[in-house]
C-alpha positions as CSV (number, residue, x, y, z in Angstrom):
1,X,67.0,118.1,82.3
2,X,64.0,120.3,82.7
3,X,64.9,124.4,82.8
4,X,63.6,124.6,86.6
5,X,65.8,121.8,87.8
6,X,68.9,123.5,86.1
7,X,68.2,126.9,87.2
8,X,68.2,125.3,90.9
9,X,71.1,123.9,90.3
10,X,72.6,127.0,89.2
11,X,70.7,129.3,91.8
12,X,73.7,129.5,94.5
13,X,76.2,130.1,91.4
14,X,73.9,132.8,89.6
15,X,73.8,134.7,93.3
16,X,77.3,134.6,93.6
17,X,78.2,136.2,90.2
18,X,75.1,138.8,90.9
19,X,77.1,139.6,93.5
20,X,80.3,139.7,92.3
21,X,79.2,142.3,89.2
22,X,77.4,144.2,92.1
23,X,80.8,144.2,94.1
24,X,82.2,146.2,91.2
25,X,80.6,149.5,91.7
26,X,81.7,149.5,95.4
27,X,84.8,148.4,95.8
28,X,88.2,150.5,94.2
29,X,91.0,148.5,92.5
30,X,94.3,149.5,92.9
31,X,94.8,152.0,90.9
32,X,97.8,151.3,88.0
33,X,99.9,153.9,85.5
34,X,98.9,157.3,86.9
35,X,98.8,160.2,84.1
36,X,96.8,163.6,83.4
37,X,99.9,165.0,82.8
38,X,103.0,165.2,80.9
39,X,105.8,167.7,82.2
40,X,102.8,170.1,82.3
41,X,101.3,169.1,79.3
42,X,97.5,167.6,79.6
43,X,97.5,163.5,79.1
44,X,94.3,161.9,78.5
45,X,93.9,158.5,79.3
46,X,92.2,156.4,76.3
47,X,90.8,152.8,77.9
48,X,89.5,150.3,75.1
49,X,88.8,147.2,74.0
50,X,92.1,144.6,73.7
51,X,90.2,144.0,70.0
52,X,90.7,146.9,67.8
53,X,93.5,147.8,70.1
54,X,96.0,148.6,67.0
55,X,93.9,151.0,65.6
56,X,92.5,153.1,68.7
57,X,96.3,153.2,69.2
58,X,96.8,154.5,65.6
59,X,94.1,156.9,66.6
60,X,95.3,158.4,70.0
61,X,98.4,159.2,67.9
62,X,96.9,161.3,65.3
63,X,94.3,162.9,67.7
64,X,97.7,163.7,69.9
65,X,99.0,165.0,66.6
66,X,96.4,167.1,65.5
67,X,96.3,168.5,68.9
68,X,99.3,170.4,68.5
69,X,100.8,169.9,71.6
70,X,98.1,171.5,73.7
71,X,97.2,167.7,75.0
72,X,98.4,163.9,74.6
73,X,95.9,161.0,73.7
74,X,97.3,157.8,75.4
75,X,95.4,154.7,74.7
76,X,95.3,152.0,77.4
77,X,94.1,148.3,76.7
78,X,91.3,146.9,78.5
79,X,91.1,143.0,79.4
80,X,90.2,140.8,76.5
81,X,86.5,139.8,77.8
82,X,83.6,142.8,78.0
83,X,82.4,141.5,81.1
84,X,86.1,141.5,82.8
85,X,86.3,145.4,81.0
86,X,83.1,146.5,82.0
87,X,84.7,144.9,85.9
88,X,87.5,147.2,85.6
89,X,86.3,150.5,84.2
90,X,83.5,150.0,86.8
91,X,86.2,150.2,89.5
92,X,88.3,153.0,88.7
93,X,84.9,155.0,88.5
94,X,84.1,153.7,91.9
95,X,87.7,154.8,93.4
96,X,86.9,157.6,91.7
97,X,90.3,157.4,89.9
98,X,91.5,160.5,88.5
99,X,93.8,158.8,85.4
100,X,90.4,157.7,83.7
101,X,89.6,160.1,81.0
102,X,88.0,158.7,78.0
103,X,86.6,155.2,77.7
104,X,85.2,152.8,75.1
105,X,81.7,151.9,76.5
106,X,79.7,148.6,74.8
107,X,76.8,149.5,73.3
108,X,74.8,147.9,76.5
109,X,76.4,149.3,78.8
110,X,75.0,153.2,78.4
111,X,72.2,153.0,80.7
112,X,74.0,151.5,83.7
113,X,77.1,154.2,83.3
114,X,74.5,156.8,82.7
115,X,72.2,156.2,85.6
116,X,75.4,155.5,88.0
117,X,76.5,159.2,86.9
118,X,79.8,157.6,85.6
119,X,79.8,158.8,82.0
120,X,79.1,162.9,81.3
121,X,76.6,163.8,79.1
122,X,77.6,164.6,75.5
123,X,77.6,168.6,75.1
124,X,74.8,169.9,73.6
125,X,76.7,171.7,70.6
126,X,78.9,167.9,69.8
127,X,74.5,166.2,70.0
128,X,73.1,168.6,67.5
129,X,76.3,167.7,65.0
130,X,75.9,163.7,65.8
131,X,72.1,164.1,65.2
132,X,72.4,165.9,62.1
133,X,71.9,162.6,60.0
134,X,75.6,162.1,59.5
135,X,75.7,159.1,62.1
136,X,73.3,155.9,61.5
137,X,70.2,155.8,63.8
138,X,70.3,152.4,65.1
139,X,74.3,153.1,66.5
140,X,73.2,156.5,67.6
141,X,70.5,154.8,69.7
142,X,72.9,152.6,71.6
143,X,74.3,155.4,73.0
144,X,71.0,157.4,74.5
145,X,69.6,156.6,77.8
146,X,66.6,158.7,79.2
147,X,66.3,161.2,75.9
148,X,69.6,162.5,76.8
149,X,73.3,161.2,74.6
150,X,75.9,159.6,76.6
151,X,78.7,158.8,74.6
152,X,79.6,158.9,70.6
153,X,79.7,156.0,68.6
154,X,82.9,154.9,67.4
155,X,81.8,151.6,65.4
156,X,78.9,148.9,65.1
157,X,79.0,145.5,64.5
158,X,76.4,143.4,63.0
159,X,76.6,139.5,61.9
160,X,76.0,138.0,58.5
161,X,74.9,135.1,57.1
162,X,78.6,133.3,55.5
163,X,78.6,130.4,54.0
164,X,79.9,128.3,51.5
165,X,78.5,128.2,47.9
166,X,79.3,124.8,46.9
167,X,77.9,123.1,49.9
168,X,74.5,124.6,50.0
169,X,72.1,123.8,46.6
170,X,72.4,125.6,43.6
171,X,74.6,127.6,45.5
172,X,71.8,129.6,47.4
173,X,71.9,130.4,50.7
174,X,69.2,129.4,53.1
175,X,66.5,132.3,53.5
176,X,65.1,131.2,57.1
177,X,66.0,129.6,60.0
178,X,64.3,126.3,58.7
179,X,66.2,126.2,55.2
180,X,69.3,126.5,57.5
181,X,68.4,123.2,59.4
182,X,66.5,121.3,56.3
183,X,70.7,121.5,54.8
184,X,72.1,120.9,57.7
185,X,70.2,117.4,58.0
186,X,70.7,116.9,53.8
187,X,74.2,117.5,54.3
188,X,74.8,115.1,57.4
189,X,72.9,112.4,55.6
190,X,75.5,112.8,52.1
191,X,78.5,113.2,54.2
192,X,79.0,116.9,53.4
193,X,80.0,119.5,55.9
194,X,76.6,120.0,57.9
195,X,77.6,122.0,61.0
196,X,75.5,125.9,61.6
197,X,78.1,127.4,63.2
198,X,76.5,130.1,66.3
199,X,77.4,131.3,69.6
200,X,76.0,129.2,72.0
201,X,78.5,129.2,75.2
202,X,77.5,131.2,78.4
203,X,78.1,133.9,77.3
204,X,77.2,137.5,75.7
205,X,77.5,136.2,72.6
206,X,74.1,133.6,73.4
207,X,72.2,136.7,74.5
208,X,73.1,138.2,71.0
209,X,71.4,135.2,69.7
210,X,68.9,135.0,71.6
211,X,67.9,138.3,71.4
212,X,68.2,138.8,67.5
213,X,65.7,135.6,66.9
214,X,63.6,136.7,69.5
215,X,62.7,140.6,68.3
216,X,63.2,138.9,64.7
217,X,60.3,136.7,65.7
218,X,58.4,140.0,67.4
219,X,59.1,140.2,70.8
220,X,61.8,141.6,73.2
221,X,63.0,141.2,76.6
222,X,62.0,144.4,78.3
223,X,59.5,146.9,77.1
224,X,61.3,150.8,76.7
225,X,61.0,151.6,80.6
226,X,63.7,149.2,81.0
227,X,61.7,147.8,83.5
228,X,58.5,145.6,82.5
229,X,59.2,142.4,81.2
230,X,57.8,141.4,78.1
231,X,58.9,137.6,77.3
232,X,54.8,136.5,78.3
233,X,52.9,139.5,78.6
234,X,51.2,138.8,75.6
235,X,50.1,135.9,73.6
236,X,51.9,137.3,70.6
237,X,54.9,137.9,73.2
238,X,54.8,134.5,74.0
239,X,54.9,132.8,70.4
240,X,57.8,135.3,69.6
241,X,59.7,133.6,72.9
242,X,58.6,130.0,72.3
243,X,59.4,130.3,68.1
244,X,63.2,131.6,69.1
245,X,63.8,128.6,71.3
246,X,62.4,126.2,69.2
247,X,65.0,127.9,66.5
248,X,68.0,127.6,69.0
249,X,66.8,124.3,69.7
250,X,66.8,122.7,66.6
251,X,70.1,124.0,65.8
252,X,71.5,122.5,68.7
253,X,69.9,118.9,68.0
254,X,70.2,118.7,63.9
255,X,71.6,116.0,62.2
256,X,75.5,116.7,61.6
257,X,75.5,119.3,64.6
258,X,78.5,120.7,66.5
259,X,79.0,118.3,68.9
260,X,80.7,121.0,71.3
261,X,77.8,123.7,70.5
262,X,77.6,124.8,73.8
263,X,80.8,126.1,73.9
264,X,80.6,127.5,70.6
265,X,81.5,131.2,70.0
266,X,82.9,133.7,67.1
267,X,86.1,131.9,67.0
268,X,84.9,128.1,67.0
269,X,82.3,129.0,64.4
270,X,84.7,131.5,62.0
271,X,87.0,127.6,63.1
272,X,84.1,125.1,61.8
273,X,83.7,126.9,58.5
274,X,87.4,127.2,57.9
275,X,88.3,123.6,58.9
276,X,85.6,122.4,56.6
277,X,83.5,121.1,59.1
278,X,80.2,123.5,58.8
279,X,78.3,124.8,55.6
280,X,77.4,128.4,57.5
281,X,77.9,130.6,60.1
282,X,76.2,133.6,62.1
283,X,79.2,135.9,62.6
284,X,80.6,139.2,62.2
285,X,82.3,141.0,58.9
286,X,86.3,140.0,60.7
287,X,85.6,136.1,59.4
288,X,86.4,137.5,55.9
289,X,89.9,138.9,56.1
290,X,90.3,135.9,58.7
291,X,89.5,133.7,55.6
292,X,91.4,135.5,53.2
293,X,94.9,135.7,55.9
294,X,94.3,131.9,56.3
295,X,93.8,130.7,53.0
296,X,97.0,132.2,51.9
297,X,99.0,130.5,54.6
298,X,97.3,127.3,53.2
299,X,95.4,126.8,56.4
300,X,92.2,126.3,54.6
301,X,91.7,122.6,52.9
302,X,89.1,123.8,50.6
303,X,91.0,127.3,49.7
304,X,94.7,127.5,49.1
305,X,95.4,131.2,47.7
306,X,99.2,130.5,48.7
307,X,99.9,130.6,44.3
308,X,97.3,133.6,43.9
309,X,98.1,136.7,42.7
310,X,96.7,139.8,45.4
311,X,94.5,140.9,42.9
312,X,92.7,138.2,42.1
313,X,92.2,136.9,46.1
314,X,89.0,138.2,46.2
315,X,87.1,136.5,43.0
316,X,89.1,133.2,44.5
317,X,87.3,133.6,47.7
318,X,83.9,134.2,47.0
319,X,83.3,131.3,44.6
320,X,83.7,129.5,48.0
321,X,83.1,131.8,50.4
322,X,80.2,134.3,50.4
323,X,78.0,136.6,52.8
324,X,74.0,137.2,53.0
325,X,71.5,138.8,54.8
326,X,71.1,137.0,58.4
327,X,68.4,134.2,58.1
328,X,64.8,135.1,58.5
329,X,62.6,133.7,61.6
330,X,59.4,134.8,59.7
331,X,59.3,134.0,56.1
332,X,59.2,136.8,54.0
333,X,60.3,139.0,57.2
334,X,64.1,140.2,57.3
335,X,66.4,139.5,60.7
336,X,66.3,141.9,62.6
337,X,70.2,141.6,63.6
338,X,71.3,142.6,67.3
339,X,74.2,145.1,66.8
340,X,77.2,145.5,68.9
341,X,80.1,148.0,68.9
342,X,81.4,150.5,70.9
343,X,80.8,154.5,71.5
344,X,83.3,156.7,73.6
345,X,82.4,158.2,77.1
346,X,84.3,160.8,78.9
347,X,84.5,159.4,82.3
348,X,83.1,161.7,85.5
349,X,86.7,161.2,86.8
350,X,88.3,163.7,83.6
351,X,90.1,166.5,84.9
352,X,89.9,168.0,81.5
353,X,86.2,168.1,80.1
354,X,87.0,170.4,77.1
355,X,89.5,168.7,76.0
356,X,88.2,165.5,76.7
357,X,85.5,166.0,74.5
358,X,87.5,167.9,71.9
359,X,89.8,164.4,71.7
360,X,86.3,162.3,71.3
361,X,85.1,164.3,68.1
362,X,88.7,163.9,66.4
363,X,88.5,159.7,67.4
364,X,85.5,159.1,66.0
365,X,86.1,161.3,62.9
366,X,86.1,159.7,59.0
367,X,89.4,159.0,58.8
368,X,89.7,156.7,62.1
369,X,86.3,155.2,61.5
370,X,87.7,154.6,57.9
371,X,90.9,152.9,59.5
372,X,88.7,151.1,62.3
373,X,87.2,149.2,59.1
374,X,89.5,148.5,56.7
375,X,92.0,147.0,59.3
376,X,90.4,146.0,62.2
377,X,87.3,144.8,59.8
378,X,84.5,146.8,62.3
379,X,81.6,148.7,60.8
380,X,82.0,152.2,60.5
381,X,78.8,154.7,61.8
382,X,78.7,157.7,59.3
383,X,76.6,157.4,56.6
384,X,78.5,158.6,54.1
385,X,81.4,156.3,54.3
386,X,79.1,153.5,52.9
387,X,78.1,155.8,50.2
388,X,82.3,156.4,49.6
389,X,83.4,154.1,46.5
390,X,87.1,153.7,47.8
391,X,85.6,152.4,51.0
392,X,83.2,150.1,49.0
393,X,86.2,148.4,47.4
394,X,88.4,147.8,50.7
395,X,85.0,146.6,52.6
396,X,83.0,144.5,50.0
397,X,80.7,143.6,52.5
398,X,79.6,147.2,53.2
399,X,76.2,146.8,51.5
400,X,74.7,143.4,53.7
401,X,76.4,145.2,57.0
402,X,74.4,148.5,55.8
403,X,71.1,146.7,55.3
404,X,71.7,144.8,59.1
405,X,72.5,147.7,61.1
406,X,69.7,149.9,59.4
407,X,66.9,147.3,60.5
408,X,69.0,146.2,63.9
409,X,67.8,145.3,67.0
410,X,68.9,146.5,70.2
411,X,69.7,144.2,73.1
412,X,67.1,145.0,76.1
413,X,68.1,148.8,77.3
414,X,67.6,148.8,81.0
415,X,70.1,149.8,83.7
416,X,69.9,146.4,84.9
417,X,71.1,144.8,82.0
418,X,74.0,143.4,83.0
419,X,72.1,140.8,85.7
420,X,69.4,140.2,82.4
421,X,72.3,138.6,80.6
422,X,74.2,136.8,83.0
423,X,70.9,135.1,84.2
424,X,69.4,134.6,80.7
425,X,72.5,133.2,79.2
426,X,72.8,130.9,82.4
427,X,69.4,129.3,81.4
428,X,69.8,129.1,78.1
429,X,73.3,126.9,77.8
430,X,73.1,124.2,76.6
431,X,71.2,124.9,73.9
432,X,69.9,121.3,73.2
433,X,68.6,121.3,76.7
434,X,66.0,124.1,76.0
435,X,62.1,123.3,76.6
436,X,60.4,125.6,74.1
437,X,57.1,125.6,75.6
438,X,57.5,125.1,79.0
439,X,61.0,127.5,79.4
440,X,59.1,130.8,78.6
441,X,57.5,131.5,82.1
442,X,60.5,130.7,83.6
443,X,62.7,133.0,81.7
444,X,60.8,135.1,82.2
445,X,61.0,135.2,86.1
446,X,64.4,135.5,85.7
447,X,64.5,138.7,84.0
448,X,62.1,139.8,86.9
449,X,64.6,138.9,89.3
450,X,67.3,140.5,87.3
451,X,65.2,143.9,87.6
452,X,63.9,143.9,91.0
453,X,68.0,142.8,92.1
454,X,69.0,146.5,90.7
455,X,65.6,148.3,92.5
456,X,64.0,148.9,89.6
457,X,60.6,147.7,91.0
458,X,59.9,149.6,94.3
């Protein structure tokens, strides 16, 4: 089925969710556990992701600890899904709800809460210190909009090349997109796990792909204005967009594919590896202590650490189980791997600015960042941690997540964002459905429609 009669078919849905994301700025949710204070004492509401949620918890406590008693950091869990967290910040900014104080904002969303007035700038004295050098350009980026700081980063995230050693020859791992596919179809053919497990469902986690093949390849979405779309402007624009579909493509359609690809996402692919079904994966730094709790319950058929000793866990693991850099889309050219994460806003709605911000400098400090990593597995943003030999040790794959987030790409910044994705990763599922030639313009329109739907083109 051609792109055009898919996106007709999917033209009344798309409208509807458009609508539904634009219904969220307008309309107030009841409002649910009141606070800002404490018999007298100053409570600060902490809202964050349900992943991670342990150690922002952990870190509300000693940030309420160091305060000595002059205010209380409560954290609050979001919903599981960023689109359904995104829904329900949006309305308690809306309703103007007083009991929003502090907020973990997605890297993608700073130019929509920053042009809606929703999140305060970051004080100048708290920029000059994050813009010092300690804190890693490509996460400091995500959280800028219009030369101006937003929010402090609080983690990145960046996926890796995993795979398995003695499924891929010689134990190398494929360098490009193309090696990737050659195994897969050498592996179907000898009855070896051949499966490339990616995030292919309708979701964020396709524009993430989409998006890292496509700047990878040497384009982008959206020029810097947010506003111009650049997916055909230019004949070199145009082979970057047709070479990551033909990519996503062939994925979908090798020989010894997922046969449920597009509904694939981080779990089913950290799944296919694990349950021996695919050689590699795309995927982010949790998949190794995911592989390491798993194997020890003897709940992978090709690792059982169940009789290891602790120690030697790790040397079991990687003669099996081993990261690289992200394939290449250009031989010779490294990925240029879309980062994720999460930075911390102070919401308009804060009763207590000062203290607000003063709680935001003490959760995004070393030591949380540290504990962020080591147990919840997310990257860290201060440069020196990956230069800290203790950290090195509990995050062995601190040197390929270094080299992806210091040569990352950004997902289109534009205050319209939000509509980019939901009507890009409509288009693009199924995967094996793609038209790499003939898709472009079309994909095209739909980021223009995306953009004119928020009023950025009068």
């Amino acid at each position: 089925m051609s792109l055009h009669s898919r996106n007709r078919r999917r033209s009344v849905r798309v409208r509807k969710r458009l609508a539904l994301m634009g219904a969220a700025v307008i309309v107030a949710s009841p409002m649910l556990a009141a606070c800002g204070s404490d018999d007298g004492g100053i409570v600060l509401s902490f809202y964050t992701a349900a992943d991670g949620a342990e150690q922002y918890s952990a870190a509300a406590v000693a940030c309420t600890a160091q305060a000595n008693g002059r205010y209380k950091v409560e954290q609050r869990t979001l919903p599981k899904s960023a689109n359904d967290q995104r829904l329900q910040l949006a309305r308690r900014l809306a309703g103007n709800d007083k009991t929003l104080d502090l907020m973990t904002l997605d890297v993608v969303w700073t130019a929509e809460f920053a042009e809606a007035g929703w999140a305060l700038p970051v004080p100048d004295d708290l920029a000059a210190k994050l813009k010092d050098g300690s804190t890693l350009e490509g996460p400091l980026a995500t959280a800028e909009w219009d030369d101006k700081l937003y929010a402090v980063p609080l983690n990145s995230n960046t996926q890796l090349l995993w795979y398995r050693p003695d499924q891929v020859p010689a134990g190398v791992p494929p360098q490009t997109w193309k090696d990737a596919i050659d195994i897969a179809n050498t592996n179907a053919r000898e009855g070896k796990p051949a499966q490339i497990g990616v995030q292919a469902k309708q979701y964020e986690g396709l524009m993430v792909w989409f998006n890292t093949l496509l700047v990878s390849a040497g384009g982008q979405v959206v020029a810097d204005d947010g506003k111009t779309v650049t997916l055909n402007d230019t004949p070199e624009h145009r082979e970057a967009t047709q070479r990551a579909l033909q990519i996503m493509k062939d994925v979908a359609t090798a020989d010894g594919r997922d046969p449920s690809i597009s509904q694939s996402d981080e779990a089913t692919a950290r799944n296919g590896l694990e349950f021996g079904n695919a050689f590699m994966e795309v995927n982010y730094p949790f998949v190794l202590p995911s592989m390491k709790e798993n194997a020890t319950a003897g709940a992978v058929p090709f690792l059982d650490l169940k009789s290891v000793p602790p120690e030697q866990q790790d040397a079991a693991i990687a003669k099996v189980f081993r990261s690289a850099p992200y394939p290449e889309v250009i031989e010779g050219e490294p990925a240029k791997v879309t980062i994720g994460g999460f930075n911390i806003g102070v919401a308009k709605t804060t009763q207590h600015e000062a203290e607000a911000w003063e709680a935001v400098a003490c959760l995004t400090n070393e030591e949380n960042q540290r504990n962020n990593a080591v147990n919840g597995g997310v990257p860290p943003v201060l440069a020196k941690l990956y230069q800290d030999k203790a950290f090195q040790e509990k995050y062995p794959a601190w040197e390929g997540v270094l080299g992806s987030i210091e040569s990352a790409a950004v997902r289109p910044i534009s205050p319209a964002y939000q509509s980019i994705s939901i009507l890009l990763t409509d288009s693009l599922n199924p995967p094996q459905d793609i038209d790499p030639i003939g898709d472009v313009d079309v994909l095209a329109d739909q980021v223009r429609q995306a953009v004119n739907s928020e009023g950025l083109i009068p």
